[in-house]
C-alpha positions, 0 to 999 in steps of 0.5 A: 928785144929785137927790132921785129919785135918792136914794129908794129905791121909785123906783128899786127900781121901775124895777129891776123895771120892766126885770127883768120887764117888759123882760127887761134883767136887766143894766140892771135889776142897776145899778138894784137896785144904786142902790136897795140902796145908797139904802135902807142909807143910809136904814137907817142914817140915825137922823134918819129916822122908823122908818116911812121905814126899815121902807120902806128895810129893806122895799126891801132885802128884795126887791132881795135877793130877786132877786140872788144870796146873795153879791151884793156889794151884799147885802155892803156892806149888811149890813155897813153896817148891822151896824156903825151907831152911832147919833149918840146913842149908844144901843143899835145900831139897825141890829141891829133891821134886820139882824134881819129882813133876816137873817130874810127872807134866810133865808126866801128862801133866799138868805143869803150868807156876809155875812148868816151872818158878820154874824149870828155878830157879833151872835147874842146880839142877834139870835138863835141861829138854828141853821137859819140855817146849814143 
């Protein structure tokens, strides 16, 4: 693969280059896909610095933004990163990111049963967000 295929903008970018400007909501949804699955693996990627994946988790915000709360892809990447171990052995860095991803969701209104089960996993770190389940 090349590295245009791994970054995350890119393909972000031309995702939203089909659902707006060229009304292929389908082509658009493979290429939302491709960009979400790029963008967790960033997340979740402890070599990268915070600012690369601010950028990811950033991406991820607004891919979900536009798909349905109980996207499958919204799934896989929420539990991939609530489920990050750093290669250190440090505190879960992923939560940070789930955080506010959970949070964007929640303001977006578009948290699934994903963001809510993965929220209850990890309430004591994240926070007890009783308008999260309304």
């Amino acid at each position: 693969e090349t590295a245009e295929v791994q970054n995350p903008e890119l393909l972000y970018g031309i995702a939203h280059y089909y659902w707006y400007a060229q009304k292929a909501q389908r082509r658009a949804y493979n290429f939302f896909v491709l960009a979400a699955t790029a963008a967790t693996a960033q997340v979740v990627d402890d070599t990268l610095s915070d600012l690369d994946r601010d950028v990811a988790a950033i991406v991820l915000k607004n891919t979900f933004s536009l798909l349905d709360k109980d996207d499958k892809a919204q799934v896989v990447a929420l539990q991939r990163i609530s489920r990050h171990e750093p290669a250190d052995g440090s505190a879960n860095s992923g939560i940070l990111w789930l955080s506010d991803i959970i949070k964007s969701l929640q303001k977006d209104r578009k948290v699934g049963w994903a963001a809510v089960f993965e929220w209850a996993r990890h309430a004591d770190a994240i926070g007890r967000y009783q308008h999260l389940l309304e």
